[in-house]
VEXDREN-2710 file (C-alpha; in Angstrom, 1 decimal):
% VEXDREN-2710
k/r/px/py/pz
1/UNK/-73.7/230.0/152.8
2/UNK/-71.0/230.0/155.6
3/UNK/-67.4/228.9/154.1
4/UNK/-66.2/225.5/154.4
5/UNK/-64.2/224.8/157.6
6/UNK/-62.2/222.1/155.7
7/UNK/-59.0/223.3/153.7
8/UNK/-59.0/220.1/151.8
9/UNK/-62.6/221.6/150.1
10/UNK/-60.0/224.0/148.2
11/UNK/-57.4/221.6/147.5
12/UNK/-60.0/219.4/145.2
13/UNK/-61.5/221.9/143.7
14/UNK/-58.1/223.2/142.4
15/UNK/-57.2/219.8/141.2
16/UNK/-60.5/218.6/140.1
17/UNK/-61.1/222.2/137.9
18/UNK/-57.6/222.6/136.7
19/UNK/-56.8/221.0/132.8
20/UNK/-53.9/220.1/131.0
21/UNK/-55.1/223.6/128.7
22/UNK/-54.6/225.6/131.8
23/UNK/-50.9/224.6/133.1
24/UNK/-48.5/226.9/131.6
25/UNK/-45.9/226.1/129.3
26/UNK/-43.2/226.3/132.0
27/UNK/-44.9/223.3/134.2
28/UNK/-45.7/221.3/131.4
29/UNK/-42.0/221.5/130.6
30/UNK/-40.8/220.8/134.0
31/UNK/-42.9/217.4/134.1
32/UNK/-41.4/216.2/130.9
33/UNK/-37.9/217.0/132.3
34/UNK/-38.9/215.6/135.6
35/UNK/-40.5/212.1/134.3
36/UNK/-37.5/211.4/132.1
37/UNK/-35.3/212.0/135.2
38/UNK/-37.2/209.6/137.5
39/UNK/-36.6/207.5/135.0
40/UNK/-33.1/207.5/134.7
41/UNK/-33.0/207.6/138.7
42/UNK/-34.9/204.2/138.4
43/UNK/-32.4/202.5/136.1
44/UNK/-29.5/203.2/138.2
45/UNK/-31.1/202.4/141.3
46/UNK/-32.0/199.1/139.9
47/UNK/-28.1/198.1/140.6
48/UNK/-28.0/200.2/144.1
49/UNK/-27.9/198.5/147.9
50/UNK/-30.3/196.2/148.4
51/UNK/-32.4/196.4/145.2
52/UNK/-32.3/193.0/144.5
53/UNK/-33.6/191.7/147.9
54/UNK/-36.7/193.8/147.6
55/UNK/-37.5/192.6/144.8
56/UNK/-37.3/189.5/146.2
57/UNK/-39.1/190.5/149.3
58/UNK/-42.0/192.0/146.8
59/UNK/-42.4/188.2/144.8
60/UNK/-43.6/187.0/148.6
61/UNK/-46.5/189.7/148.1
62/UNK/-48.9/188.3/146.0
63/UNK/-49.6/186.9/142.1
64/UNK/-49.7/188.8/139.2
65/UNK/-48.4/190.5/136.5
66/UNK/-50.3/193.7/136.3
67/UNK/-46.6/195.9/136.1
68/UNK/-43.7/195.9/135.2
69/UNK/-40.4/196.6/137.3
70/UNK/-38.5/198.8/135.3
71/UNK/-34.3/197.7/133.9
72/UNK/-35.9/194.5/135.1
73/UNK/-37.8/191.3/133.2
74/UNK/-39.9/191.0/136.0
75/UNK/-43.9/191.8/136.6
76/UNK/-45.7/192.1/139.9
77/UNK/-48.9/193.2/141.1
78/UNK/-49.4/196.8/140.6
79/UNK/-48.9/197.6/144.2
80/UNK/-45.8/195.6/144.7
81/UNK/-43.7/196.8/141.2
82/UNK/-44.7/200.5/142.8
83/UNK/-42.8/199.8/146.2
84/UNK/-39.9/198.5/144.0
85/UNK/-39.7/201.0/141.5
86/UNK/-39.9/203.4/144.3
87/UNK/-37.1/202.0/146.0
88/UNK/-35.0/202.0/143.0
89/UNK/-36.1/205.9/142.1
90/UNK/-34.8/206.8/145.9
91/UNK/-32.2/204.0/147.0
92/UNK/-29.3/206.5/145.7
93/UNK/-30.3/209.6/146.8
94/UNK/-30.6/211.3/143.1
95/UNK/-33.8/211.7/142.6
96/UNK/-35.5/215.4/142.1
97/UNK/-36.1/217.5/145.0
98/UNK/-38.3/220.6/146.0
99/UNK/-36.8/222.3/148.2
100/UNK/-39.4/224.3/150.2
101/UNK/-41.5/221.4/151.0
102/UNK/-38.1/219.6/151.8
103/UNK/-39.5/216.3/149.4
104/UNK/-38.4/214.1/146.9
105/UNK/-42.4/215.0/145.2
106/UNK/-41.4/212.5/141.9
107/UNK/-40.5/209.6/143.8
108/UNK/-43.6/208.0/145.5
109/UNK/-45.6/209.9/142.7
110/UNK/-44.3/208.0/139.5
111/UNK/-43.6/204.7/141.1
112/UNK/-47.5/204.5/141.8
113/UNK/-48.4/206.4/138.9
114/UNK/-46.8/204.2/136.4
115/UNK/-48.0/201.3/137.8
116/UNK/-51.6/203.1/137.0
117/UNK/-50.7/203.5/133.4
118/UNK/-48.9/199.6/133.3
119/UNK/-52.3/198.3/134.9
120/UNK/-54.9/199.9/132.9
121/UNK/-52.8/199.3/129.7
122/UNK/-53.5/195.5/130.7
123/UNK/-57.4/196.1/130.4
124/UNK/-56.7/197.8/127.0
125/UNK/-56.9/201.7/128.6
126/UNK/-55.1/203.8/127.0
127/UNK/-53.6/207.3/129.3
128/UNK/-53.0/209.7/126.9
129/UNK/-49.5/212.2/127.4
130/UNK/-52.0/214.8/128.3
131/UNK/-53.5/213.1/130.7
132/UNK/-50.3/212.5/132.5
133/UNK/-48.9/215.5/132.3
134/UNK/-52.0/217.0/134.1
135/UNK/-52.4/214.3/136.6
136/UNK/-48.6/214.8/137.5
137/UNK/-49.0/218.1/137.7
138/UNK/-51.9/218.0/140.1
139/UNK/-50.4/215.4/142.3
140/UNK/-47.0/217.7/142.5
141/UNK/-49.2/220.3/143.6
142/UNK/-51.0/218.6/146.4
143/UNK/-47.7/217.0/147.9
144/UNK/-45.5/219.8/147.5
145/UNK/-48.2/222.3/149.0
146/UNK/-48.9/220.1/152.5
147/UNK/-45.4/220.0/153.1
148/UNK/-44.7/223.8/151.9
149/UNK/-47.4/224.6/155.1
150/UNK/-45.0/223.0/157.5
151/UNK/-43.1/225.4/160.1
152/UNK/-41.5/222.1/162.3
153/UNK/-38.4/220.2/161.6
154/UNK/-39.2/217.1/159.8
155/UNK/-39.6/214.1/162.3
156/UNK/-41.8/212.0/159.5
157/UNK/-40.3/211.6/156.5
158/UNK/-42.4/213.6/154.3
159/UNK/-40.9/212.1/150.6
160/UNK/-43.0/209.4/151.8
161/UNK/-45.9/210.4/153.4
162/UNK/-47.1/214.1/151.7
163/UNK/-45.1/212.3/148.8
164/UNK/-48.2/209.7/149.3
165/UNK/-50.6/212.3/149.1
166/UNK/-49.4/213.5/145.6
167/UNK/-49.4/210.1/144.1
168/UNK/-53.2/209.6/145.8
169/UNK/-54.2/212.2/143.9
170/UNK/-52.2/211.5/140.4
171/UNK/-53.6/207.8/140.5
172/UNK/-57.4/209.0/141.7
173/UNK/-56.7/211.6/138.6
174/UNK/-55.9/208.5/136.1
175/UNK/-58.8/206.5/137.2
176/UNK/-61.1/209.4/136.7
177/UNK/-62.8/209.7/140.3
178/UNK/-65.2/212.5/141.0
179/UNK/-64.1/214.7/143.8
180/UNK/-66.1/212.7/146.3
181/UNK/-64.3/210.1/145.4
182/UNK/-60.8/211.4/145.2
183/UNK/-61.5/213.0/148.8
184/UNK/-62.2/209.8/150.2
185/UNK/-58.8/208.4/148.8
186/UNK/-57.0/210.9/149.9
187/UNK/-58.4/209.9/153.4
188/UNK/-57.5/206.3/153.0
189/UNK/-53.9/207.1/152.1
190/UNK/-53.6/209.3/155.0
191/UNK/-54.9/206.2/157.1
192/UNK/-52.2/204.1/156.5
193/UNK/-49.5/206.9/156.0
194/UNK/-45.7/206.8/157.8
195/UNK/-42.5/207.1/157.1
196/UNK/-40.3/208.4/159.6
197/UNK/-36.7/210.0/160.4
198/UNK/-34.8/207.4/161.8
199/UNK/-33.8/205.6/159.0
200/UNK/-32.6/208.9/157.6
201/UNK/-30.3/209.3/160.8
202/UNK/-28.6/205.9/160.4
203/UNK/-28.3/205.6/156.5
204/UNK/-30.7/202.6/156.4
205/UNK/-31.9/201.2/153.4
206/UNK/-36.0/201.3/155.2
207/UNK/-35.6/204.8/153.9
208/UNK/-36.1/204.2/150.2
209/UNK/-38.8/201.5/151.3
210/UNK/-40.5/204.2/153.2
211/UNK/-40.7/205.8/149.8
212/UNK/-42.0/202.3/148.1
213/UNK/-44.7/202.0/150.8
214/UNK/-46.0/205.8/150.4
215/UNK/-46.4/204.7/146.4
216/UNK/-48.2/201.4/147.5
217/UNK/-50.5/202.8/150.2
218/UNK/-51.4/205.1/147.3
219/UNK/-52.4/202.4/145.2
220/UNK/-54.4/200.3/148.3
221/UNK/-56.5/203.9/148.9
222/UNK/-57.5/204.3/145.6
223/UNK/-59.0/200.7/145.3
224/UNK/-60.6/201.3/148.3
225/UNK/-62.0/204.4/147.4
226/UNK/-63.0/202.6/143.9
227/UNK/-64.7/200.0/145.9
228/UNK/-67.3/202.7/147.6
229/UNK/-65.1/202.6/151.1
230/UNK/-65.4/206.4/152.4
231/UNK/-62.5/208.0/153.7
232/UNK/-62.3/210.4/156.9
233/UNK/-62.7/214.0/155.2
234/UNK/-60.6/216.5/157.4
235/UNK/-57.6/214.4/157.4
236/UNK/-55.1/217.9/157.0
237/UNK/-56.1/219.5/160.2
238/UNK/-58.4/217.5/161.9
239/UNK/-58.2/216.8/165.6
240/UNK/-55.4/214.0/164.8
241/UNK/-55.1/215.0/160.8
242/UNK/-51.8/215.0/159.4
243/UNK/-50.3/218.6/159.9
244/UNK/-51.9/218.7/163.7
245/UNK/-50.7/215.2/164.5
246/UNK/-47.2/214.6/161.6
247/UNK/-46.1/217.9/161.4
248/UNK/-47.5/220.4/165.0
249/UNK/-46.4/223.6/164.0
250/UNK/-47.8/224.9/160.7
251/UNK/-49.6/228.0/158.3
252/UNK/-51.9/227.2/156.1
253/UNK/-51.3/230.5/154.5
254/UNK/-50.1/231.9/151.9
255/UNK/-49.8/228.3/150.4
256/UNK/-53.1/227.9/150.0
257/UNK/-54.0/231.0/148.6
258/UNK/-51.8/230.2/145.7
259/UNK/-53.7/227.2/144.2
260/UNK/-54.0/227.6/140.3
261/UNK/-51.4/230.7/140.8
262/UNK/-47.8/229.0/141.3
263/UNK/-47.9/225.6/140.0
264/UNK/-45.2/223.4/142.2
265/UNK/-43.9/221.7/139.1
266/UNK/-41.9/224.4/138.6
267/UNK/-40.2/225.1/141.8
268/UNK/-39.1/221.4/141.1
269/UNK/-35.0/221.4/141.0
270/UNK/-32.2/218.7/139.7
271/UNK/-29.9/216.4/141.8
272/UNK/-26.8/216.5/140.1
273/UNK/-24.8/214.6/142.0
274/UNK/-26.3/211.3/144.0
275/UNK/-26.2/212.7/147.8
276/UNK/-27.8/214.0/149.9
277/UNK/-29.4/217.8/148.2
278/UNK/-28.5/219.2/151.6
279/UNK/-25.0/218.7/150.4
280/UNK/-25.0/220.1/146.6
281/UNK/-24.1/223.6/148.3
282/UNK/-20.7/222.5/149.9
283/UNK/-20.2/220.5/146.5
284/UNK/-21.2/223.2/144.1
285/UNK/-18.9/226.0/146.5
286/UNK/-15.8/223.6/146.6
287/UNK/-15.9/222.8/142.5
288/UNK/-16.4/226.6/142.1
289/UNK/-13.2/227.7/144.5
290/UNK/-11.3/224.8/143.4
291/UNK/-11.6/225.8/139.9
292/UNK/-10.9/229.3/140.5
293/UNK/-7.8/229.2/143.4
294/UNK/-6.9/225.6/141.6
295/UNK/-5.9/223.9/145.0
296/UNK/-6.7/220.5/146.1
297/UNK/-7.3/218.5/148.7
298/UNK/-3.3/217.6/149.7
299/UNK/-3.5/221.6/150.0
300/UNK/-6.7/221.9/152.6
301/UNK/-6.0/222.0/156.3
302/UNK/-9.7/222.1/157.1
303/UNK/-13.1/223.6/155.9
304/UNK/-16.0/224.9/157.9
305/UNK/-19.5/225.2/156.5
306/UNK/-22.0/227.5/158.2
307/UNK/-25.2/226.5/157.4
308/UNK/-28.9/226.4/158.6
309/UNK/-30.2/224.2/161.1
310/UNK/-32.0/221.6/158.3
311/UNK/-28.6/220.5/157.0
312/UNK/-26.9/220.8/160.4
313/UNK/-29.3/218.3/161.4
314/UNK/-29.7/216.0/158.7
315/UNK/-25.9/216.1/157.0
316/UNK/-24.4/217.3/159.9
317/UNK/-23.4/213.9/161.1
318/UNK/-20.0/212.7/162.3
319/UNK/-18.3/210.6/159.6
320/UNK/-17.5/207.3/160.4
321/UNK/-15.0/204.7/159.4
322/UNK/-16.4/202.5/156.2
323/UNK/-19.7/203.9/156.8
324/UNK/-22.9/202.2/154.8
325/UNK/-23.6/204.4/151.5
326/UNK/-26.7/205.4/152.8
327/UNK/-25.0/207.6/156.0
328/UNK/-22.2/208.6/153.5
329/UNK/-24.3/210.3/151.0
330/UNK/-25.7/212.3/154.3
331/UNK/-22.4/213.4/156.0
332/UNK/-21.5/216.9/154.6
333/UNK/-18.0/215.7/156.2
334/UNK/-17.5/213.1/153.8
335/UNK/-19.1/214.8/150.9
336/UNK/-16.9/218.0/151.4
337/UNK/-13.8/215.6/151.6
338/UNK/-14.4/213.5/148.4
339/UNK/-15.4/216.6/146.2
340/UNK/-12.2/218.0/147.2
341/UNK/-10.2/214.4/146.6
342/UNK/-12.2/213.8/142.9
343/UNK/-13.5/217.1/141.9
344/UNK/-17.2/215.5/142.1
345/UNK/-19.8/212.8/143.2
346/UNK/-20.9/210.0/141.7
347/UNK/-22.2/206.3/142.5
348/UNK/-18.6/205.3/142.7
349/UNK/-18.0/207.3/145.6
350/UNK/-20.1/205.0/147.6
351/UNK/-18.8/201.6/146.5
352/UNK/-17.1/199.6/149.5
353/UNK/-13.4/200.6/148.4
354/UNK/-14.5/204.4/148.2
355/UNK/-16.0/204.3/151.8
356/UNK/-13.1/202.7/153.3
357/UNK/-10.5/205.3/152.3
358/UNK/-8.4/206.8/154.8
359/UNK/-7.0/209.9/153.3
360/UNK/-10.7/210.6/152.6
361/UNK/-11.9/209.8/156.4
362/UNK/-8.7/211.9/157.4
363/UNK/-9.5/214.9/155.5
364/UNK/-13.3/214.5/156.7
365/UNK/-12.5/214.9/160.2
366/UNK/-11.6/218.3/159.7
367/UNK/-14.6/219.4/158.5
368/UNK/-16.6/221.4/160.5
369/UNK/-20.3/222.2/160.5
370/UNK/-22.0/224.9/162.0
371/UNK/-25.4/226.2/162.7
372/UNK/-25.9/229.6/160.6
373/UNK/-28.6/230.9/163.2
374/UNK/-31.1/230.5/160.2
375/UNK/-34.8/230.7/162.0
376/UNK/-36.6/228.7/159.2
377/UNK/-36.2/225.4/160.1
378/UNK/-36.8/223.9/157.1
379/UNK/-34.0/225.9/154.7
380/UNK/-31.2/224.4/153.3
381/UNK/-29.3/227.3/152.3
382/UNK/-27.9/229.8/151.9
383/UNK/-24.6/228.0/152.8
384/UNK/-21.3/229.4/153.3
385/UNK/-18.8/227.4/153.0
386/UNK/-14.7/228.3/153.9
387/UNK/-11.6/227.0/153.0
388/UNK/-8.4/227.3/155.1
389/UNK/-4.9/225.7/153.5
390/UNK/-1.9/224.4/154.9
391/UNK/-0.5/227.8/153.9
392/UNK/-2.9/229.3/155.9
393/UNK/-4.7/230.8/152.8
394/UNK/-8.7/231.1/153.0
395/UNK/-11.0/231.2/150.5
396/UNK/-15.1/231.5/151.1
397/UNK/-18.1/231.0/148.9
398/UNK/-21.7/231.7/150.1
399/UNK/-23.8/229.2/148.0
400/UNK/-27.4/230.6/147.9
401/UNK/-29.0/228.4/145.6
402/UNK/-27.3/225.0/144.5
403/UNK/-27.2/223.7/141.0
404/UNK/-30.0/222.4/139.9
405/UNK/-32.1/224.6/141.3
406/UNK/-35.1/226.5/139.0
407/UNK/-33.0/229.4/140.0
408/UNK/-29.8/228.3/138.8
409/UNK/-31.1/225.0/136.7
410/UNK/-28.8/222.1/135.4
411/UNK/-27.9/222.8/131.8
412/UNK/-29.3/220.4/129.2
413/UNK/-26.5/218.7/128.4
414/UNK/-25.7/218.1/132.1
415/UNK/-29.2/216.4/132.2
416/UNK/-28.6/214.2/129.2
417/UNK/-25.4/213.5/130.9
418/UNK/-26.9/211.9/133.6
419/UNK/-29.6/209.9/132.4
420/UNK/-26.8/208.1/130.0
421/UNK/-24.9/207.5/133.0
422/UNK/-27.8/205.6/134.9
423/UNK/-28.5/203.8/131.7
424/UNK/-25.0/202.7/131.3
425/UNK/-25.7/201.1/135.0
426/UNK/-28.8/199.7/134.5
427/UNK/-29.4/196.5/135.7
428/UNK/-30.6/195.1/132.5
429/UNK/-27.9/195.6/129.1
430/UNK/-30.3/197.7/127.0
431/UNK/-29.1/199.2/123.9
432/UNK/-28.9/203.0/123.7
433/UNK/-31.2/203.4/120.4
434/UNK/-33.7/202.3/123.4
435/UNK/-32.7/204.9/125.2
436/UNK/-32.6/207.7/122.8
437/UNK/-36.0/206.4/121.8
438/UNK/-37.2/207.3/125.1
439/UNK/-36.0/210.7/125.1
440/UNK/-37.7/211.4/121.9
441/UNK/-41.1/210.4/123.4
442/UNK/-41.0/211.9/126.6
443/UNK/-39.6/215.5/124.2
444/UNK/-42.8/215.0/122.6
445/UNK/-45.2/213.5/125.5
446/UNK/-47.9/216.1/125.0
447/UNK/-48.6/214.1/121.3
448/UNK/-48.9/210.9/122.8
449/UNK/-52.4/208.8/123.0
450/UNK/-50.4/206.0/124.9
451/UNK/-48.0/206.3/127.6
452/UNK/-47.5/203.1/128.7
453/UNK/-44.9/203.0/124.9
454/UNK/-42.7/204.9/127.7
455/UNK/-42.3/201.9/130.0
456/UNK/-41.7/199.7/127.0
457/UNK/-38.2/201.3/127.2
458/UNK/-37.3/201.3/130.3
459/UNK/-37.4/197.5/130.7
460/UNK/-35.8/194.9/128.4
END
């Protein structure tokens, strides 16, 4: 029999013959850590620009009460609690990241998955920790891996759209669909699938709705696919299939060699501070020379930071006076300057008094960014970044892989650190034994024959 011609035909039979038995120990971990970050990136968004009006925009939608919005009282149809949730995961640029597939792969994924486990929880269905775990890990694998193929600079804005793909497969996964079936969703999300770049270049909030709508179309495919619609099959590199039409320039290969053999989960890394992850090098480089040539910003006459053409493009931007958060927490400019001002990022750094500092604005004008001569388009480091004081004094770091990164993960405690921060700024007062309580289960998800306990504290 003559191979298929179809690359998808190797992508469902990896996800439709791979168990929870057979991830390894190290993925399995990595989804636990992953989920309970979404999470916490959730909460805090749940207070970030604009969260409030798309809920309020999501009420217009439709009835019913089929999920819950998380830090929130409120319920909404499945679909429409998935495009807020993943708005809130997204809105403040903390979420997880994989670097070579340049996606945020737990964004779109848990806002639609969740809503899975929230809806079939109302029909008395229970999703077992198991069955999460191995549905996540599928879905990481099929998102991650499209993008991973990609040799063009991103023009669609794949936490969105491959992120789509992955939560496709994670909700066709929950619902138990054959791998007819989950080929003809995957189809019907690619259908509707978009998402693109411009919001990205001017800091608009459409970006983390991008994100929301990826999670929803997810949702509206698999209810197609569950109502017998068929979906077109060679939707990856087809005539106007995704990678030929979204992304132009790409190799299969070795990606898709490597199903069942690298397991995507794991290349998963942290966002330690709520930017842009194109800008964690400059951030982790400046802490590190601050800390070790203690100068400070009053002491900086400028700082240049070489670095491929990815972050050129997408952080590279001029900074602007009072700028929205959204195009602050994408100018390296700004991001060098406040690092070297507080020591660090956080949310604060993007509240209306932050982004109207001068001495900050001052300071980021003489920061320069320059392209590395990197030939992979899609990098985002290594990054050097340089130093020059008033004195005249210089001091370099080269920054080849960021904190967070599997390489150079964030610490435990540093972890733990952050989801109490994004609880303390939850939208909803919740008290921290509810919060502690979540940690426990999600430490021990694996044991678990109901995972919708997991949204019961999450939301007052």
């Amino acid at each position: 029999m003559a191979p298929s011609l179809n690359p998808v035909d190797a992508m469902i039979v990896h996800v439709m013959g791979t168990g929870y038995s057979d991830l390894p120990t190290a993925a399995v971990d990595a989804a636990k850590i992953f989920i309970l970050d979404t999470f916490s990136c959730a909460l805090a968004g749940s207070t970030g620009p604009s969260s409030a009006e798309a809920l309020s925009a999501a009420k217009l939608w439709g009835t019913g009460d089929g999920a819950r919005v998380w830090a929130r009282p409120d319920r909404l149809p499945p679909s429409s609690a998935a495009v807020v949730n993943a708005y809130q995961i997204h809105c403040l640029e903390f979420d997880c990241v994989h670097e070579g597939g340049v996606l945020h792969p737990m964004s779109t994924l848990m806002a639609a998955t969740m809503a899975e486990v929230d809806r079939q929880a109302g029909e008395g269905k229970k999703i077992s920790g198991k069955e999460l775990i191995q549905a996540i890990a599928m879905g990481i694998d099929v998102s991650c891996s499209i993008a991973m193929t990609s040799n063009a600079p991103m023009r669609f804005f794949r936490p969105a759209l491959t992120g789509g793909f992955g939560a496709t497969t994670t909700v066709s996964l929950l619902r138990k669909f054959d791998g007819s079936k989950l080929h003809s969703a995957l189809g019907l999300y690619y259908g509707q699938a978009g998402g693109n770049m411009q919001a990205h270049i001017e800091g608009s909030q459409l970006l983390g709705l991008q994100v929301g709508f990826g999670a929803r179309n997810a949702i509206v495919a698999c209810d197609l696919a569950d109502s017998g619609i068929e979906g077109p099959k060679d939707f990856l590199t087809g005539m106007y299939g995704y990678l030929v039409l979204m992304e132009g320039d790409y190799t299969l290969e070795p990606v898709w060699s490597q199903w069942g053999k690298v397991f995507r989960l794991c290349e998963v890394g942290h966002k330690p501070f709520p930017s842009g992850r194109l800008t964690h090098y400059a951030v982790d480089a400046l802490q590190r020379m601050m800390k070790e040539h203690t100068f400070t910003a009053t002491d900086v006459a400028g700082v240049r930071c070489d670095v491929p053409p990815l972050p050129l493009r997408l952080v590279g931007r001029p900074d602007v006076a009072n700028p929205q958060p959204n195009y602050a927490k994408l100018c390296l400019g700004y991001i060098c300057a406040t690092t070297l001002f507080n020591g660090t990022i956080t949310q604060h750094d993007f509240l209306p008094e932050a982004l109207k500092r001068a001495d900050v604005h001052d300071l980021a004008s003489r920061v320069d960014v320059v392209d590395d001569g990197n030939p992979d388009l899609n990098a985002f480091g290594p990054q050097s970044i340089t130093v020059t004081l008033t004195d005249g004094a210089q001091h370099a770091m080269t920054i080849t892989h960021a904190i967070g990164d599997p390489i150079n993960p964030l610490p435990r405690d540093r972890q733990l650190e952050k989801f109490w921060a994004c609880w303390e700024s939850a939208k909803s007062t919740m008290p921290r034994e509810q919060g502690q309580a979540l940690i426990d289960l999600i430490d021990q998800l694996e044991t678990l024959d109901d995972t919708s306990v997991l949204l019961d504290h999450v939301c007052p």
